[in-house]
Backbone as ProteinMPNN parsed JSONL, in Angstrom:
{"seq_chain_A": "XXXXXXXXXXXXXXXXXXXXXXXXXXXXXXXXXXXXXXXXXXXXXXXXXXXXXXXXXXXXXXXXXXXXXXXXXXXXXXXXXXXXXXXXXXXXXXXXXXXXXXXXXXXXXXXXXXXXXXX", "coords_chain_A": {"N_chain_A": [[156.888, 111.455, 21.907], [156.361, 112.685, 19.28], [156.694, 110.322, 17.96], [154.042, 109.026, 17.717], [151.22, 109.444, 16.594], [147.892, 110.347, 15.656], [145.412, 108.128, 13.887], [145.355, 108.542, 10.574], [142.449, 108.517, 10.09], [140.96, 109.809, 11.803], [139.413, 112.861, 12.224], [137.925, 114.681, 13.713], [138.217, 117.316, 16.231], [138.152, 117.015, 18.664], [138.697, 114.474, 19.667], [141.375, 114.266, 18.458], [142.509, 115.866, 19.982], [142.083, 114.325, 22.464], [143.593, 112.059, 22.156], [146.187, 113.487, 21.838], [146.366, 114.128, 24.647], [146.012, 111.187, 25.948], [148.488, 110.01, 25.271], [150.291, 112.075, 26.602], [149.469, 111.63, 28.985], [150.859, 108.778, 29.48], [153.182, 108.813, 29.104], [154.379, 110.059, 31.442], [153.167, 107.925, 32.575], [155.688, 106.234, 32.281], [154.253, 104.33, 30.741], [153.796, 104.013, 27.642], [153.813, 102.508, 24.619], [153.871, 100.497, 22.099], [152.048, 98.465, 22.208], [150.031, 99.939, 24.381], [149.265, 101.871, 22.738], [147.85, 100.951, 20.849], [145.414, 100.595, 22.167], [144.793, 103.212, 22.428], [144.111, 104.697, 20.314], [141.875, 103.034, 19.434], [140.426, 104.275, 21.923], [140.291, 107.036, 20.802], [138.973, 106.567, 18.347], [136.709, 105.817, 19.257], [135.537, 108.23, 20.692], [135.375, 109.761, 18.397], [133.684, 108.587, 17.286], [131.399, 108.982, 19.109], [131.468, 111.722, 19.562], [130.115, 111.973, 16.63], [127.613, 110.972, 17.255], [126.438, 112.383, 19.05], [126.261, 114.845, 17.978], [123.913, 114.116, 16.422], [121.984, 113.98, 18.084], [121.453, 116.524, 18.856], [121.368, 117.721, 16.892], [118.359, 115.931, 15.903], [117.376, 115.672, 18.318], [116.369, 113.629, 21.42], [114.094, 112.178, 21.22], [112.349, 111.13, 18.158], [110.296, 111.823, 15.516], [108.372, 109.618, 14.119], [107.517, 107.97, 11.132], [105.359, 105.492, 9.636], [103.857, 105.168, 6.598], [100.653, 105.345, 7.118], [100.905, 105.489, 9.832], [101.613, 107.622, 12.517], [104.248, 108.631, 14.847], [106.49, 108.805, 18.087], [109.323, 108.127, 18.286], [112.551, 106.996, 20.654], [115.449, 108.628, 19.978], [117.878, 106.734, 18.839], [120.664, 107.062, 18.799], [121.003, 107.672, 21.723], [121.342, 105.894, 23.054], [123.35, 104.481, 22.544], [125.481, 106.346, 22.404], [125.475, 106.081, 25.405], [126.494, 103.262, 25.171], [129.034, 103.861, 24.281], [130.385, 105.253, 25.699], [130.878, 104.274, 27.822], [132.344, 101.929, 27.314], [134.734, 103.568, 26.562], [135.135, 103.629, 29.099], [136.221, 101.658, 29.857], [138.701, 100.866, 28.69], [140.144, 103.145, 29.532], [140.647, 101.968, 31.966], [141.898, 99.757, 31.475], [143.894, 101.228, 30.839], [144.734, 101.721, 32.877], [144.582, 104.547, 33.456], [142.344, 105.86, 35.043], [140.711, 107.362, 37.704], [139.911, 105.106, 40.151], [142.145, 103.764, 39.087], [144.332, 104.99, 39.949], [147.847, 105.525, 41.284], [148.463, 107.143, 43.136], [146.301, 107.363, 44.522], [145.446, 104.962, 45.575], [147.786, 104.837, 47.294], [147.847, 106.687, 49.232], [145.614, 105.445, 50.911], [145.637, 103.753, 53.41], [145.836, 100.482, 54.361], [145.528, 100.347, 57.041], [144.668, 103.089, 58.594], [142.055, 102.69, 57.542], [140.94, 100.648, 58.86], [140.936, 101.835, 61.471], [138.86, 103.648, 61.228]], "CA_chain_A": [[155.528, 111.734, 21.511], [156.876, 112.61, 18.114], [156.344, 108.981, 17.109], [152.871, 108.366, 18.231], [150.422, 110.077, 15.709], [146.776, 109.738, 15.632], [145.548, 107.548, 12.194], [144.737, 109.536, 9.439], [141.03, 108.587, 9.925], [140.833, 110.483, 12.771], [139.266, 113.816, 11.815], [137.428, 115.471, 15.123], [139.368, 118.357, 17.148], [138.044, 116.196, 20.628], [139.373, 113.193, 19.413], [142.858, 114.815, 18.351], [142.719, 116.536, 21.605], [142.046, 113.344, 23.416], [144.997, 111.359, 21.205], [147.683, 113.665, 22.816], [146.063, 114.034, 26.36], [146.421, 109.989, 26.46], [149.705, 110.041, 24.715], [151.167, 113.029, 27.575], [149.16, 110.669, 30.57], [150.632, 107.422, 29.835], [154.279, 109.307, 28.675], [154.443, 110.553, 32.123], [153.532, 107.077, 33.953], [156.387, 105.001, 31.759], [153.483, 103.2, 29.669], [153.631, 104.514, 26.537], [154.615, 101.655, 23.809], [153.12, 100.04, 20.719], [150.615, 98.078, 22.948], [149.009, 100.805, 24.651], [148.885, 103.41, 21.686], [146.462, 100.288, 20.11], [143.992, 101.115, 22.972], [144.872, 104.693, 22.546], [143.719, 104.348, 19.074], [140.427, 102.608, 19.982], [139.799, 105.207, 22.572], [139.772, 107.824, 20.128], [137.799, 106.028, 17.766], [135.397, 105.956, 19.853], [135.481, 109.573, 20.888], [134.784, 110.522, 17.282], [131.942, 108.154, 17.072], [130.499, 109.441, 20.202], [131.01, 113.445, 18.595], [128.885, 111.993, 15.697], [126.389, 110.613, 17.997], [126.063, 113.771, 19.965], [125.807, 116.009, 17.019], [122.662, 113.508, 15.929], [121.258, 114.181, 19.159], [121.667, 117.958, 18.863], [119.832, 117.433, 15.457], [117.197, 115.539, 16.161], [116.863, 115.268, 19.533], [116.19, 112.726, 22.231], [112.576, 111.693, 20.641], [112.608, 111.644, 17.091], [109.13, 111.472, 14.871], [108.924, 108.171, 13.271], [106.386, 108.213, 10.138], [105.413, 104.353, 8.772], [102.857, 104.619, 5.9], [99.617, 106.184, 7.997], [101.015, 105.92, 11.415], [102.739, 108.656, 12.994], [104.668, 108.083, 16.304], [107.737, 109.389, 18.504], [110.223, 106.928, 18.879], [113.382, 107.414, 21.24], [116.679, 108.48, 19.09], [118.917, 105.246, 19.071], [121.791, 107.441, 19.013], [121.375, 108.024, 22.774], [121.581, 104.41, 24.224], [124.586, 104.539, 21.714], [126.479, 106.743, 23.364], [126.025, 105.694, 26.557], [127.617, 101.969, 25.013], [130.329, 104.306, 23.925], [131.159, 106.524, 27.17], [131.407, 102.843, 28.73], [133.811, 101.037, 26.155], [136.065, 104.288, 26.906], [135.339, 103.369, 30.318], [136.5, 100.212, 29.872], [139.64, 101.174, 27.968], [140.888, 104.048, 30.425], [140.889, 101.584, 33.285], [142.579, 98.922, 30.993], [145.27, 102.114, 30.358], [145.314, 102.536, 33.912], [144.064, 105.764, 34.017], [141.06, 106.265, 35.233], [140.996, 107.727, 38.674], [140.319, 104.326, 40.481], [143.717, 102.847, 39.129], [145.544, 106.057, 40.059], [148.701, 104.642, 42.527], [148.555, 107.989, 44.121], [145.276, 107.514, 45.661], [145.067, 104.128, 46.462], [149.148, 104.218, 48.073], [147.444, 107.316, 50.442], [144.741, 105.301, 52.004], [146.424, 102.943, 53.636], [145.013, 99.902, 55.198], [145.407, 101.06, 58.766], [143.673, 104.195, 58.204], [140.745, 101.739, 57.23], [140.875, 99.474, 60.72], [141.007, 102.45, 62.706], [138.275, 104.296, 61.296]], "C_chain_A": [[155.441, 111.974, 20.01], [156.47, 111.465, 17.455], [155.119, 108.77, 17.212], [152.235, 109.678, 17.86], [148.889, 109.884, 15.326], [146.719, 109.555, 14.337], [144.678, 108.66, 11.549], [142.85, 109.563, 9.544], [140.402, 109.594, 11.275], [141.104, 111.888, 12.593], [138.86, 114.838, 12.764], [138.533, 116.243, 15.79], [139.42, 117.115, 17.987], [138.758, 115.166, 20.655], [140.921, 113.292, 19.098], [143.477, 115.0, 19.659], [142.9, 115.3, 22.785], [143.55, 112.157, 23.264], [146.311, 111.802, 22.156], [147.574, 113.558, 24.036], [146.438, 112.504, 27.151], [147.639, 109.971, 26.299], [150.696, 110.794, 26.146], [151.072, 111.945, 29.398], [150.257, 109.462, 30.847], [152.566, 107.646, 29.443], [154.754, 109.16, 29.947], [154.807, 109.272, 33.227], [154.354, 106.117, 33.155], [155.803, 104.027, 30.999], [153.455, 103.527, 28.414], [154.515, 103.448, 25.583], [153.449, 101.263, 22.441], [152.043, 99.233, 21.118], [149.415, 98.888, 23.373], [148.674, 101.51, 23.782], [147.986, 101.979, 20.67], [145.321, 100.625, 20.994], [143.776, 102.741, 22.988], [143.853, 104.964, 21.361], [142.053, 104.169, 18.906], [139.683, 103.481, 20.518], [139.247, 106.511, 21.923], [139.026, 107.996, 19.136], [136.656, 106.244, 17.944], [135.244, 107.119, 20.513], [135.082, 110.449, 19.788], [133.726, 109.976, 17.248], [131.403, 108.76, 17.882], [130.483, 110.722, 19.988], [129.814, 113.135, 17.852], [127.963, 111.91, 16.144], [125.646, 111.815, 18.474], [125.625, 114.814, 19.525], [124.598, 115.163, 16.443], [121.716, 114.049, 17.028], [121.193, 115.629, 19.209], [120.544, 118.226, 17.6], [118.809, 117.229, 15.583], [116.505, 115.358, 17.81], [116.597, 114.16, 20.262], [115.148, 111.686, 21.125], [112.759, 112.426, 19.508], [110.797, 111.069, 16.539], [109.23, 110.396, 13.756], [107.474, 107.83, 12.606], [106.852, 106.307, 9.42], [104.182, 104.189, 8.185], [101.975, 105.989, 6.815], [100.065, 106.615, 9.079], [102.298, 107.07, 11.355], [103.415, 108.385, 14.22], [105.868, 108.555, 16.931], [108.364, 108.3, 18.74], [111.726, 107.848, 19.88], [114.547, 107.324, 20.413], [117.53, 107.124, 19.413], [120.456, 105.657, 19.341], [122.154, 107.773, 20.805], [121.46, 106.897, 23.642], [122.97, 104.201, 23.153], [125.923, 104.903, 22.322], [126.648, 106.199, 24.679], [127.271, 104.12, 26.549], [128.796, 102.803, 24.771], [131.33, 104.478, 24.71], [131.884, 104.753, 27.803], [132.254, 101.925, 28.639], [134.823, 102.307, 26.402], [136.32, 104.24, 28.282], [136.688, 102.698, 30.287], [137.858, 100.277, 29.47], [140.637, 102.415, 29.001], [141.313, 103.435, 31.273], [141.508, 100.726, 32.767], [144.276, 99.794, 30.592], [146.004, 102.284, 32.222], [145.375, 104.144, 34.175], [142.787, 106.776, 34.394], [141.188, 106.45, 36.509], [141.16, 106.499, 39.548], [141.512, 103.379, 40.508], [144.406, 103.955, 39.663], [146.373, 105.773, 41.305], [148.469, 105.322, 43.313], [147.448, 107.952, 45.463], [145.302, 106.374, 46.558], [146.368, 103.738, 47.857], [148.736, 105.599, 49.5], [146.5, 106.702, 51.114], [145.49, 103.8, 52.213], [145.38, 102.276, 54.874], [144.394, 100.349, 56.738], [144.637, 101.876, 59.19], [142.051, 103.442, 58.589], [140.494, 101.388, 58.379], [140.968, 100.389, 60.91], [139.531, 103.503, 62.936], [136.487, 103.207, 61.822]], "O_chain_A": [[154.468, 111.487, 19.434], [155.89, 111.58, 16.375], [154.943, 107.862, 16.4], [152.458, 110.745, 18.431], [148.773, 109.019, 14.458], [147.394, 110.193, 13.529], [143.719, 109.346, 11.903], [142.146, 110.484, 9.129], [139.215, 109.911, 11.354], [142.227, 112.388, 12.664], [139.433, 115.923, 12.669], [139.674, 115.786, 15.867], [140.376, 116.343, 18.067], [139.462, 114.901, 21.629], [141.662, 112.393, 19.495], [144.475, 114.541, 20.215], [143.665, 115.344, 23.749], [144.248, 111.663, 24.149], [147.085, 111.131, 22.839], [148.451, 112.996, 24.693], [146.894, 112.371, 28.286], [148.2, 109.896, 27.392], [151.642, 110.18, 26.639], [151.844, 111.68, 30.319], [150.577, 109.123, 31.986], [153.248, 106.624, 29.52], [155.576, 108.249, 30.052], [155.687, 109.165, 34.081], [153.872, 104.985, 33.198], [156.416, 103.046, 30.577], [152.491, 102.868, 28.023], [155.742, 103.448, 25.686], [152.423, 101.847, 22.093], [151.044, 99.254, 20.4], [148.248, 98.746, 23.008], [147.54, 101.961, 23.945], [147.493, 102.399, 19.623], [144.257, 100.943, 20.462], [142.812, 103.347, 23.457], [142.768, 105.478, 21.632], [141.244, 104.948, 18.402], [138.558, 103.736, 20.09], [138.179, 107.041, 22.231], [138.456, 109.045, 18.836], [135.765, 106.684, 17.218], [134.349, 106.842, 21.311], [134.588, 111.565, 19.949], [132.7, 110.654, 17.181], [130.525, 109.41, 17.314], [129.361, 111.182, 20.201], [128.722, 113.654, 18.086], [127.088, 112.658, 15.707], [124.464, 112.097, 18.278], [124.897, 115.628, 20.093], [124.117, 115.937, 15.616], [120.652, 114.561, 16.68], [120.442, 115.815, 20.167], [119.419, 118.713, 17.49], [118.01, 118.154, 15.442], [115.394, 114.991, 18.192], [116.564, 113.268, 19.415], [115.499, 110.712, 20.459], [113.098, 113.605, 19.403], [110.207, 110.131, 17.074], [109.981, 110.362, 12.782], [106.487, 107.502, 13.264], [107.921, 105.901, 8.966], [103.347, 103.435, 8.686], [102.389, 107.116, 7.087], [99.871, 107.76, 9.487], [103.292, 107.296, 10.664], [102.743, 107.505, 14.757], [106.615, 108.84, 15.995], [107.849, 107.468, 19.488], [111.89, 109.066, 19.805], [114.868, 106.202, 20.021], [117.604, 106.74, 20.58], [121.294, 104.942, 19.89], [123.292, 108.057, 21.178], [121.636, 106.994, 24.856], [123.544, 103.195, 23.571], [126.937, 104.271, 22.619], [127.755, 105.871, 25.105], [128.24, 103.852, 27.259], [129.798, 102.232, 25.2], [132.519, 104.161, 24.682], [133.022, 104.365, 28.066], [132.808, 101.252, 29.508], [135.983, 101.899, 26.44], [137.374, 104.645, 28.774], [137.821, 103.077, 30.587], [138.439, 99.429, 30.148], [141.865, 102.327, 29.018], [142.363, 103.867, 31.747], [142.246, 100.39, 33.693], [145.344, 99.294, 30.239], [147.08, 102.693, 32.657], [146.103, 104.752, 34.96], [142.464, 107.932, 34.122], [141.97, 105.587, 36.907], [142.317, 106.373, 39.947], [141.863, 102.573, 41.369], [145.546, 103.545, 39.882], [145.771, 105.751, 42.379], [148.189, 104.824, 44.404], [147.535, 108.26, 46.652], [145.234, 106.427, 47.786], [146.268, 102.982, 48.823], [149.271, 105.478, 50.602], [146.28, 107.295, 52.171], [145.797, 102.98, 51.348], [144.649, 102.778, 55.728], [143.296, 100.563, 57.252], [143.874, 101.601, 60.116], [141.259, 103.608, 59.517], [139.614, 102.025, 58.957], [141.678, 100.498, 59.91], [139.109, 103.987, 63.986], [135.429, 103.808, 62.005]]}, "name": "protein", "num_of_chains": 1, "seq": "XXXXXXXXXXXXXXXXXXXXXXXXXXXXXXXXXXXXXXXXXXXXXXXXXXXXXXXXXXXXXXXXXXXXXXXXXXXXXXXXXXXXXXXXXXXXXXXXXXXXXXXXXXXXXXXXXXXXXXX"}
């Protein structure tokens, strides 16, 4: 784990925090190499963007007041259809790590076909 260091641009606790949490997951199931720690990478990328996002939304809120000239008007923050592309690209990236509960061997090697046909 020693070798595998999140990049210097990577300033956020959550995103630090998230760096080793993948790093300890993927240690554990024998995946841990110079392939995966590029999606590791990515993942936490996008865990800081999605902090920034979240702290916009904390700021301004959902509905933000959107002034052009005379008109006045509420528009919906952009930062919150943002995040959701975010949460979903780390989707997308956990289940490409293999660890997202649906890949987990443990679950799918306990339900065993049979089980299935009988119920």
């Amino acid at each position: 784990m020693d070798r595998y260091k999140p990049k210097s641009i990577i300033k956020r606790k959550a995103a630090k925090d998230m760096f080793q949490i993948l790093v300890q997951e993927l240690q554990k199931c024998d995946a841990l190499n110079d392939r995966t720690i590029m999606l590791v990478d990515n993942m936490v990328l996008l865990e800081q963007i999605k902090q920034g996002l979240l702290d916009d939304l904390k700021e301004r809120g959902i509905v933000e007041l959107f002034i052009n000239g005379s008109q006045e008007m509420y528009r919906d923050n952009k930062s919150a259809d943002k995040v959701l592309k975010v949460v979903e690209q780390q989707r997308k990236l956990q289940a490409e790590l293999r660890l997202s509960p649906a890949s987990d061997k443990q679950i799918s090697e306990a339900v065993t076909m049979d089980e299935f046909e009988e119920f």
